[in-house]
C-alpha positions as CSV (number, residue, x, y, z in Angstrom):
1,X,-21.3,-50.3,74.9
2,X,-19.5,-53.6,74.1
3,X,-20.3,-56.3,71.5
4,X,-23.9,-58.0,73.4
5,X,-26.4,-56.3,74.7
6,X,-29.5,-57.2,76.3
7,X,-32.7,-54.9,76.8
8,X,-35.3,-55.8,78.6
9,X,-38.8,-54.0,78.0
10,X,-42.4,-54.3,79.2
11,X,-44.0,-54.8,75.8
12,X,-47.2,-52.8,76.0
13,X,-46.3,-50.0,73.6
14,X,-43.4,-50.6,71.3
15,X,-43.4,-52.4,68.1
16,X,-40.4,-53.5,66.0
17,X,-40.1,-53.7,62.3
18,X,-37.1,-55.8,62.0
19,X,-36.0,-54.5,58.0
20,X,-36.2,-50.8,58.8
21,X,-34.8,-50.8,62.3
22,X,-37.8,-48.5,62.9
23,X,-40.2,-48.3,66.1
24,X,-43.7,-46.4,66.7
25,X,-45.4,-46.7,69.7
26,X,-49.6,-47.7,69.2
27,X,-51.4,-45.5,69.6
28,X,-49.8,-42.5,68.5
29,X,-48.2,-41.3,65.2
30,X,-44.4,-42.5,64.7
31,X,-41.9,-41.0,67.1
32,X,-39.5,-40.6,64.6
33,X,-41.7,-38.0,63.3
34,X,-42.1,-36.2,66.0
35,X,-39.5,-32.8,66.7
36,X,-37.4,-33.3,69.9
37,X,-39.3,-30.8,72.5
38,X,-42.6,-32.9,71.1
39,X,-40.9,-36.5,72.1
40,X,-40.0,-35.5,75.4
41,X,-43.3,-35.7,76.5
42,X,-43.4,-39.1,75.8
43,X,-39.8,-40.9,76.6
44,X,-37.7,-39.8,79.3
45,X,-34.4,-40.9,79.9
46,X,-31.7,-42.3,82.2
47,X,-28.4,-42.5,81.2
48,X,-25.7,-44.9,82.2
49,X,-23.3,-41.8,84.0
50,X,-26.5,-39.8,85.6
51,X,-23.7,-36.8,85.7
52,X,-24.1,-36.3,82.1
53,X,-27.6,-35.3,82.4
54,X,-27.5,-33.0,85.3
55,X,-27.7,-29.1,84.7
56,X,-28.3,-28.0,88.3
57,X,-26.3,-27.9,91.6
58,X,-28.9,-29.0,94.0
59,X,-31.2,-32.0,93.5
60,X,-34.8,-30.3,94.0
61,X,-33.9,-28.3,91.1
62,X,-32.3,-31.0,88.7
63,X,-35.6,-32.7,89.7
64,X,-37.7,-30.4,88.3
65,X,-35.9,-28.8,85.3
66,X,-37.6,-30.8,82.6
67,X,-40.8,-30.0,83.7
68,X,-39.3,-26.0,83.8
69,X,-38.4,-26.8,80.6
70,X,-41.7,-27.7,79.1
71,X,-43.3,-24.5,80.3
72,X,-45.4,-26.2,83.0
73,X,-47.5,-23.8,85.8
74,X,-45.5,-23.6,89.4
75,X,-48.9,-25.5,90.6
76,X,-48.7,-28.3,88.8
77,X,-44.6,-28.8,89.4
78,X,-45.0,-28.8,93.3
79,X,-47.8,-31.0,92.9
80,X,-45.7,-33.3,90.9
81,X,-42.1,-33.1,93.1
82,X,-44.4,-33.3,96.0
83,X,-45.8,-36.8,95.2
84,X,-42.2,-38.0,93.4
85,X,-40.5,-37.1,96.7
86,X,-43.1,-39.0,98.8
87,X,-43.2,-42.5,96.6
88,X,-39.6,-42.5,95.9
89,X,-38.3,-41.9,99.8
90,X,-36.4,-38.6,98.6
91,X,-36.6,-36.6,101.4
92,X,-33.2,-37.1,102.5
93,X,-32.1,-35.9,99.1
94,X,-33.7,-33.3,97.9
95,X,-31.9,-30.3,100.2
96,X,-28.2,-31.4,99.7
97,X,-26.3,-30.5,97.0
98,X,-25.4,-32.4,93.6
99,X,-21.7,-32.5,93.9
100,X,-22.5,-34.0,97.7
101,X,-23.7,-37.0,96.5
102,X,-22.5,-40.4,95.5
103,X,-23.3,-43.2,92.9
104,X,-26.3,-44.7,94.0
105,X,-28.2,-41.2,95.5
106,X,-27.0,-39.6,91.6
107,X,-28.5,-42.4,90.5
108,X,-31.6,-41.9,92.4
109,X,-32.5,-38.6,91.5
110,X,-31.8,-39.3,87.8
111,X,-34.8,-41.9,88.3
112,X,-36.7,-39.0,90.2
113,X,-36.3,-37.1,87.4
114,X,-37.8,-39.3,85.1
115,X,-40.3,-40.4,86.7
116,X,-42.0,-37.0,87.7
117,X,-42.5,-36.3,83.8
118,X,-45.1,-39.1,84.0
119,X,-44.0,-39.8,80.3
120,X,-45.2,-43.2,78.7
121,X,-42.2,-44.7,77.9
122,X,-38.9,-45.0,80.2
123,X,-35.4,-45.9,78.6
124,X,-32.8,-46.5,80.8
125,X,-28.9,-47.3,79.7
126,X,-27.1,-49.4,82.0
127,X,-28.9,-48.3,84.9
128,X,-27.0,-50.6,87.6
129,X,-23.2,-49.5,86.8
130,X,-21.1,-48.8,89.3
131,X,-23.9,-49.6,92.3
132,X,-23.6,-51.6,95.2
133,X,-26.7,-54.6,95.8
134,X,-28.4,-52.6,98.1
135,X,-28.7,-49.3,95.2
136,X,-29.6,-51.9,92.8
137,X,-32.2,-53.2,95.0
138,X,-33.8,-49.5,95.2
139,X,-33.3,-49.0,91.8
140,X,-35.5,-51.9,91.0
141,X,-38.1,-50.8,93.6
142,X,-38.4,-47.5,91.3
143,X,-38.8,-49.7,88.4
144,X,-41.3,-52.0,89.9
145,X,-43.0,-48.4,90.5
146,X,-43.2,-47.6,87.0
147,X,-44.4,-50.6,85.9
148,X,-47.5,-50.7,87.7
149,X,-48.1,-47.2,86.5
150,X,-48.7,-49.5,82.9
151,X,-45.4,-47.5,81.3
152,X,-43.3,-48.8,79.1
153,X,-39.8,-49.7,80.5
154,X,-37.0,-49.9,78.3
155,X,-33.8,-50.9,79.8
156,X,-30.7,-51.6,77.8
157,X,-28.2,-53.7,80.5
158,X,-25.6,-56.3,80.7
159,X,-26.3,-57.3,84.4
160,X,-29.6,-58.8,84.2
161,X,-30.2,-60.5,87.3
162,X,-31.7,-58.2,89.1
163,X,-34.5,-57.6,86.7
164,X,-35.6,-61.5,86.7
165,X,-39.5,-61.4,87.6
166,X,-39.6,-57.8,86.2
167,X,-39.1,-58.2,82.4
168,X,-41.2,-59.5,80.5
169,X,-39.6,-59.8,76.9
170,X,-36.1,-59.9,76.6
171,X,-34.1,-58.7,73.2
172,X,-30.9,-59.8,72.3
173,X,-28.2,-57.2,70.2
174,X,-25.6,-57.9,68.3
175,X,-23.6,-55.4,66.0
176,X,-26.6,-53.1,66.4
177,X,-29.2,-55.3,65.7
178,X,-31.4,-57.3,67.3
179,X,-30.7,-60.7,66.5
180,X,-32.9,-62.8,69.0
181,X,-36.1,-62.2,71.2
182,X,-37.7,-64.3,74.0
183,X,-40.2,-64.4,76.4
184,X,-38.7,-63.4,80.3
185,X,-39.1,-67.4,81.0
186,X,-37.2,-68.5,78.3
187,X,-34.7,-65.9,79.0
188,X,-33.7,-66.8,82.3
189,X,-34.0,-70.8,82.1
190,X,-30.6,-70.5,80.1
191,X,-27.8,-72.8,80.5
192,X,-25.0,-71.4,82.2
193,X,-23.2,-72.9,78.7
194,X,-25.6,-71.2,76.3
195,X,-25.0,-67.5,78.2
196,X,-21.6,-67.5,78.0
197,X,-21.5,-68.9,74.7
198,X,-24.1,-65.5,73.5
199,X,-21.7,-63.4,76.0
200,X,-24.1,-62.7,78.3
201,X,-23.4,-62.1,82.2
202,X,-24.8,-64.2,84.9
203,X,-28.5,-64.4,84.9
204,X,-29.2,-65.0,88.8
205,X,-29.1,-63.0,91.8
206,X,-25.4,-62.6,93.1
207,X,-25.8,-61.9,96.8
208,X,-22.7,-60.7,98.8
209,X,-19.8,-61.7,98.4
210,X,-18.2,-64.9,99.6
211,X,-16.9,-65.4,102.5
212,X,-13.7,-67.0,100.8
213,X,-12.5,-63.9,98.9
214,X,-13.3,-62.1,102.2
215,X,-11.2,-63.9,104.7
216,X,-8.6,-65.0,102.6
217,X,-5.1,-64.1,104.5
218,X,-2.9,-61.9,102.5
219,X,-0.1,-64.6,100.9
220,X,3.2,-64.6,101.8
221,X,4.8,-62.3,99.0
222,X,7.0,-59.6,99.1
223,X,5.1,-56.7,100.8
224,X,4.8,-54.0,97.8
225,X,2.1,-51.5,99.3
226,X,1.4,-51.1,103.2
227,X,-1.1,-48.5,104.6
228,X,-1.0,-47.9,108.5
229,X,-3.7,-45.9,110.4
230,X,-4.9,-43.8,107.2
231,X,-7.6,-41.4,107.5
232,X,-9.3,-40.1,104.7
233,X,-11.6,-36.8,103.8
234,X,-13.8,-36.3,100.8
235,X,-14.9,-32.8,100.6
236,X,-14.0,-32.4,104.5
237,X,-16.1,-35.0,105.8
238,X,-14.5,-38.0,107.0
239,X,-15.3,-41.4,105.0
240,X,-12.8,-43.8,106.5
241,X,-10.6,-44.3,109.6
242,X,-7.5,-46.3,110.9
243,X,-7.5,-47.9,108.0
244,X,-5.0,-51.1,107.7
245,X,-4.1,-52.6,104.5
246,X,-1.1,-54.5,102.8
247,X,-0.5,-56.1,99.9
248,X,2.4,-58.0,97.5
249,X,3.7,-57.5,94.0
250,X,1.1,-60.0,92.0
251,X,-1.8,-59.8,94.1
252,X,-5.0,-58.9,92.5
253,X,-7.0,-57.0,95.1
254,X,-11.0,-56.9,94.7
255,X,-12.1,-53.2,96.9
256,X,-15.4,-53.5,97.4
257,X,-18.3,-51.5,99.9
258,X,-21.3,-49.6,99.8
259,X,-21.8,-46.9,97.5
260,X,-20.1,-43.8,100.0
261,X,-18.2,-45.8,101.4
262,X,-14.9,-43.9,99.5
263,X,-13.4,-46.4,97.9
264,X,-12.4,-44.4,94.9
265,X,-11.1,-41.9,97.5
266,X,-8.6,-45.0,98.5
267,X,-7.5,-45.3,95.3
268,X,-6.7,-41.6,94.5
269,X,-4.9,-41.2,98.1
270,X,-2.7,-44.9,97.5
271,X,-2.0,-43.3,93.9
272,X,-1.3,-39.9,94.9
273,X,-4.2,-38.0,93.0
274,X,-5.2,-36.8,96.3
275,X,-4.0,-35.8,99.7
276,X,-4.5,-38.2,102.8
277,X,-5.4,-36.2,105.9
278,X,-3.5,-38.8,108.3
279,X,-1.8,-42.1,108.2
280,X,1.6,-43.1,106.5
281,X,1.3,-45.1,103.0
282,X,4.5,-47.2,102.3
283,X,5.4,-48.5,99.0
284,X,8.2,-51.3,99.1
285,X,8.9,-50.6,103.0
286,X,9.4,-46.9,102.1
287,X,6.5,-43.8,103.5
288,X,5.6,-42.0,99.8
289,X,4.8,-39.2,99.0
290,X,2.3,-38.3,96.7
291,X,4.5,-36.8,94.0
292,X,6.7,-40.5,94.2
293,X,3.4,-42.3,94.4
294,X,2.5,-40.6,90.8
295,X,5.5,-42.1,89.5
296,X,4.8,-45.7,90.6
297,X,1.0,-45.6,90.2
298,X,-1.5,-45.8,87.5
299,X,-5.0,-45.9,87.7
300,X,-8.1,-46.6,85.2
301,X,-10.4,-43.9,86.2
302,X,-14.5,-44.9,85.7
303,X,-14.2,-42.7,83.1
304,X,-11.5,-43.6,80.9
305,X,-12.2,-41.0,78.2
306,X,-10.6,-38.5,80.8
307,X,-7.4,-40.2,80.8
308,X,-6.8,-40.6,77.1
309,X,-4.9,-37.7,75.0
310,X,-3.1,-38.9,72.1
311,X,-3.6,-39.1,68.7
312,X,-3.4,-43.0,67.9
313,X,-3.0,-46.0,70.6
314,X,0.4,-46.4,69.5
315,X,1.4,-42.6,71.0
316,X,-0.8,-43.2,74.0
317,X,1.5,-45.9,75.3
318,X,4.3,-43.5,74.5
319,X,2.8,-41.0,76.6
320,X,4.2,-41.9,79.9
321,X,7.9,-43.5,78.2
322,X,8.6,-41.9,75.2
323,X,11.8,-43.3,75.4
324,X,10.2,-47.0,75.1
325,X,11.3,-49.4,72.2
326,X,7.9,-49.5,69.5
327,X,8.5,-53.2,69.5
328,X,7.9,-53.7,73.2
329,X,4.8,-51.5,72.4
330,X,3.4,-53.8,70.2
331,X,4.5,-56.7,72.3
332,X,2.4,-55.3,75.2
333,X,-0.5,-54.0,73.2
334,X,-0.9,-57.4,71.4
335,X,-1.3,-59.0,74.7
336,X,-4.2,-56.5,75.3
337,X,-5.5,-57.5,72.5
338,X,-5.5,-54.2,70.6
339,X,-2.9,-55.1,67.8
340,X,-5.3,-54.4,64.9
341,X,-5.4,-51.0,66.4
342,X,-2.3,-49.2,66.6
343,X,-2.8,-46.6,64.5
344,X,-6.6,-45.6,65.6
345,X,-7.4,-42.9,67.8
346,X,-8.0,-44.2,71.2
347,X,-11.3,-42.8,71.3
348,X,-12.8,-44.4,68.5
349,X,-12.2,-47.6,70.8
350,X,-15.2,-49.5,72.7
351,X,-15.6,-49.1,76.7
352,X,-13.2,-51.9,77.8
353,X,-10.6,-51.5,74.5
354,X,-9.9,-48.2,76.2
355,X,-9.4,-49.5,79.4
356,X,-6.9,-52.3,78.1
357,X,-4.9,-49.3,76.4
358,X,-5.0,-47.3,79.7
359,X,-3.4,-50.9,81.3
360,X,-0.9,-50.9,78.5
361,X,0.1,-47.8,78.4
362,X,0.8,-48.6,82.6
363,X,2.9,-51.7,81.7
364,X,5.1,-49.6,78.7
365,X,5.6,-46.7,81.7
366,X,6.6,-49.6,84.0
367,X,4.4,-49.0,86.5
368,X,4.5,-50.8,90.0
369,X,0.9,-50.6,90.7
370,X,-2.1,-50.7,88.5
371,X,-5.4,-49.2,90.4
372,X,-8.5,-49.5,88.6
373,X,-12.3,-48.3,89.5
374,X,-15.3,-50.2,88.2
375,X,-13.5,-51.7,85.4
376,X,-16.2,-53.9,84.0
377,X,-19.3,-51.6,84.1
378,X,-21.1,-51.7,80.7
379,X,-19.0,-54.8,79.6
380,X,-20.7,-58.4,78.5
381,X,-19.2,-61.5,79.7
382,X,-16.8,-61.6,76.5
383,X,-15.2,-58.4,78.0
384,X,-15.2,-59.0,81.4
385,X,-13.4,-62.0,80.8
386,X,-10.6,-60.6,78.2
387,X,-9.8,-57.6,81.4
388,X,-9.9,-60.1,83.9
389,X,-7.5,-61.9,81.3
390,X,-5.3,-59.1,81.0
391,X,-5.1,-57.8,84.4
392,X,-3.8,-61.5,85.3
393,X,-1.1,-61.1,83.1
394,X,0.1,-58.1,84.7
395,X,-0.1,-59.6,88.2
396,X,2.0,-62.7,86.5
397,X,4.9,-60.1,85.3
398,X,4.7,-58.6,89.4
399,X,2.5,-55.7,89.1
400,X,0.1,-55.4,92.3
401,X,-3.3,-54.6,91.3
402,X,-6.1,-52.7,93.5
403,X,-9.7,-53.3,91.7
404,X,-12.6,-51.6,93.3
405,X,-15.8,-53.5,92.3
406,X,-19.1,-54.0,93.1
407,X,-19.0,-57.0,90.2
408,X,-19.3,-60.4,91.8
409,X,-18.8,-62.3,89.0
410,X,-15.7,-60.6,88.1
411,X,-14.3,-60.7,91.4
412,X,-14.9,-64.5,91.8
413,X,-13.2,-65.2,88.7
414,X,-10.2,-62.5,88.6
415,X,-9.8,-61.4,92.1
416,X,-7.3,-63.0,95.0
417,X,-9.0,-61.8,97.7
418,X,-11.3,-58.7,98.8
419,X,-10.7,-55.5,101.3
420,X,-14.1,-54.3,102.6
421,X,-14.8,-50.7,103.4
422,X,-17.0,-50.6,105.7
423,X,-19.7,-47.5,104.8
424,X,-19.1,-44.5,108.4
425,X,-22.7,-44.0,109.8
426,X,-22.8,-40.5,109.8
427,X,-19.9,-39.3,108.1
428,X,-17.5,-36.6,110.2
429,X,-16.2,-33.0,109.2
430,X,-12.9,-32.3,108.8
C-alpha cells in the first residue's frame, strides 16, 4: 500500500468512530470483540494477490474450504457451490487446476470463495491489480451481485473508475487514517486538478488503449533487442506464436494483452528466466543465450519481495556489482529517490520504494535491459508518477525498457509505444 488510499463501501452496516479508529457493525456486538473463527462468519475476504489465500490445488476445493472449515454438513456445501457456480459462470473453472490458471480466473475464484460464505460484510484489497478491462468488467459484475444481496462491500483501491455508479460513499486515507469522506457524487465530479493534487488515480473509465501508442512505428534507434519467429510454452501449452518484435536502447515499451495472453512468459524468455521452445532472440545483432541474457537483463517481478535479499538498500545494489564505487550508489539511489534510506532493510520499504531499489540496483549492475511486470499495481498517482519518472531516466542514460501493463494511465504518460499480445483461442500442447 502506498501513501493515498481510497475505499469505497456500501454504507448499510459499518460505522466509524473517528478518535478510536474503531468500527462495529449495527446490529451486532463489536467485531473487535469477537474471536477469529466467530468473525469469519461475518466478513470474508479478498486479498490483493488471490495466491496468498489459496490452500488447495484445484478450484472446487479452494472454493469450498472455508465452509469445510466452519464444520458445515456436505448438504448444505453442495447446495451452496452449486448456486455460486451457477450465478458466477464458474463452470469452466471449477475442474482445472489452481496452478493452471491465470490473473483474472485466480481472481475469480477468490470472489467465488467469498461469496459462497454468504457473510455480511465483503472486504476486498486492491481487487483490480494486475487485470486486464475485460476481468475488471467481471469483477464488477460479481460485485454488482453482492450488492443487491444488501451486503456490505468494502473495497480498499487505487483504481477507482471502474466502481463509478457502484459506491456509494467514498473514504479517503492518508497515513492510516481517514482524513476525508464524500458521498459517490461528490467523489467522482472531481477536478482532474483536485485528484492529482490528493494523489488519486483517474476517476473515469479508461477504455482500450489508443490507437497512437498502438501504431506508433518503432523509431529509428540503434536496434538493442530483436525477436524473430519465437514461440512460447507455459506449462506445455502454447500461448504465443511467430512472434516479431524489436526494439532500441531508450525505448520504453508498454506489453500489454488479455490476462493469458503470456506476457509475463515474454518477459522471462527475453530475460532468460525461462526456456523459449522456438525462435532466435538477438540482443545487439547477436542470437543469446539464456545464460548471456541473465547477464544483460533485469527484471521487476510482480512480486518484488522475491527478488530482494540483502540486509539494507545500500547492499542490495551491491548485490549484482560488488565491485561498484558506494558514491555511484548513492548517486543512482538518490535519483530513485530512496536517499533517506540507505541503511534500511529493503523490506521495511513501501510497494513501489522496493521496485525503484530493484531498478537501481539494475542501473549499479549496468544492466542493458530493464523488464518490469505490472509495475504500478497498488500505487496512487504520486507513485505511479515518481516510477514513470524514474524509469524515464533510465531510458535517457540508453537502457531499453519492456513494461507489461494493463495501466492506461501509466502507459499514456510513460510509455513510447505498445506491443499487443494477442490472447490464442484455445491454447495448444506442447
Amino acid at each position: 500500500m502506498e501513501d493515498e488510499r481510497v475505499i469505497t463501501f456500501k454504507e448499510v452496516s459499518f460505522q466509524y468512530e473517528k478518535d478510536e479508529g474503531q468500527r462495529e457493525e449495527s446490529g451486532i456486538r463489536d467485531m473487535a470483540e469477537m474471536p477469529l473463527y466467530e468473525r469469519a462468519g461475518y466478513v470474508a475476504s479478498v486479498f490483493q494477490n488471490p495466491k496468498s489465500q489459496f490452500f488447495n490445488t484445484d478450484a472446487e476445493s479452494e472454493i469450498v474450504y472455508g465452509l469445510e472449515n466452519r464444520g458445515l454438513l456436505v448438504e448444505e456445501i453442495d447446495r451452496r457451490l452449486e448456486r455460486t457456480v451457477k450465478e458466477l459462470h464458474l463452470e469452466q473453472l471449477c475442474t482445472k487446476s489452481m496452478f493452471a490458471l491465470y490473473g483474472g480466473e485466480k481472481q475469480r475464484i477468490a470472489f467465488a470463495s467469498a461469496f459462497i460464505t454468504d457473510a455480511p460484510v465483503v472486504v476486498l484489497d486492491e481487487p483490480s491489480a494486475n487485470l486486464d478491462a475485460e476481468a475488471v468488467r467481471n469483477i464488477r459484475g460479481i460485485l454488482e451481485k453482492i450488492k443487491r444481496q444488501g451486503k456490505t462491500i468494502l473495497i480498499a483501491e487505487h483504481r477507482v473508475a471502474y466502481l463509478k455508479g457502484l459506491a456509494d460513499t467514498v473514504c479517503f486515507m492518508e497515513e492510516g487514517r481517514i482524513r476525508r469522506k464524500y458521498t459517490a457524487e461528490e467523489f467522482y465530479a472531481f477536478s482532474d486538478e483536485k485528484r492529482r493534487a490528493m494523489g488519486l488515480r483517474c476517476l473515469m473509465e479508461e477504455g482500450g488503449f489508443p490507437d497512437s501508442l498502438l501504431k506508433r512505428d518503432v523509431p529509428k534507434r540503434e536496434t538493442v533487442l530483436e525477436i524473430k519467429d519465437l514461440t512460447l510454452a507455459y506449462k506445455k501449452q502454447i500461448v504465443q506464436e511467430h512472434l516479431l518484435f524489436r526494439a532500441s536502447a531508450g525505448e520504453i515499451v508498454g506489453i500489454t494483452g488479455r490476462n493469458g495472453s503470456g506476457k509475463t512468459t515474454f518477459l522471462r524468455a527475453v530475460s532468460g528466466l525461462a526456456a523459449v521452445k522456438c525462435g532466435s532472440i538477438l540482443i545487439n545483432g547477436k542470437k543469446t543465450g539464456r545464460r548471456k541474457r541473465r547477464k544483460l537483463c533485469a527484471m521487476v517481478m510482480q512480486d518484488v519481495n522475491y527478488q530482494l535479499f540483502s540486509d539494507c538498500v545500500e547492499n542490495e545494489c551491491l548485490l549484482g556489482n560488488p565491485g561498484a564505487a558506494r558514491e555511484k550508489v548513492k548517486d543512482i539511489l538518490s535519483e530513485m529517490g530512496l536517499s533517506d534510506c540507505l541503511m534500511r532493510h529493503p523490506q521495511s520499504l513501501s510497494g513501489g520504494q522496493k521496485q525503484r531499489l530493484v531498478m537501481a540496483a539494475a542501473c549499479v549492475a549496468q544492466k542493458q535491459l530493464l523488464l518490469l511486470d505490472e509495475p504500478t499495481s497498488g500505487l496512487d498517482y504520486r507513485s505511479m508518477q515518481a516510477a514513470g519518472r524514474a524509469l524515464k531516466r533510465l531510458a535517457q542514460k540508453g537502457m531499453l525498457i519492456l513494461v507489461v501493463t494493463h495501466d492506461r494511465e501509466f502507459a499514456e504518460t510513460v510509455c513510447d509505444r505498445l506491443f499487443f499480445l494477442e490472447k490464442r483461442r484455445e491454447p495448444a500442447d506442447c
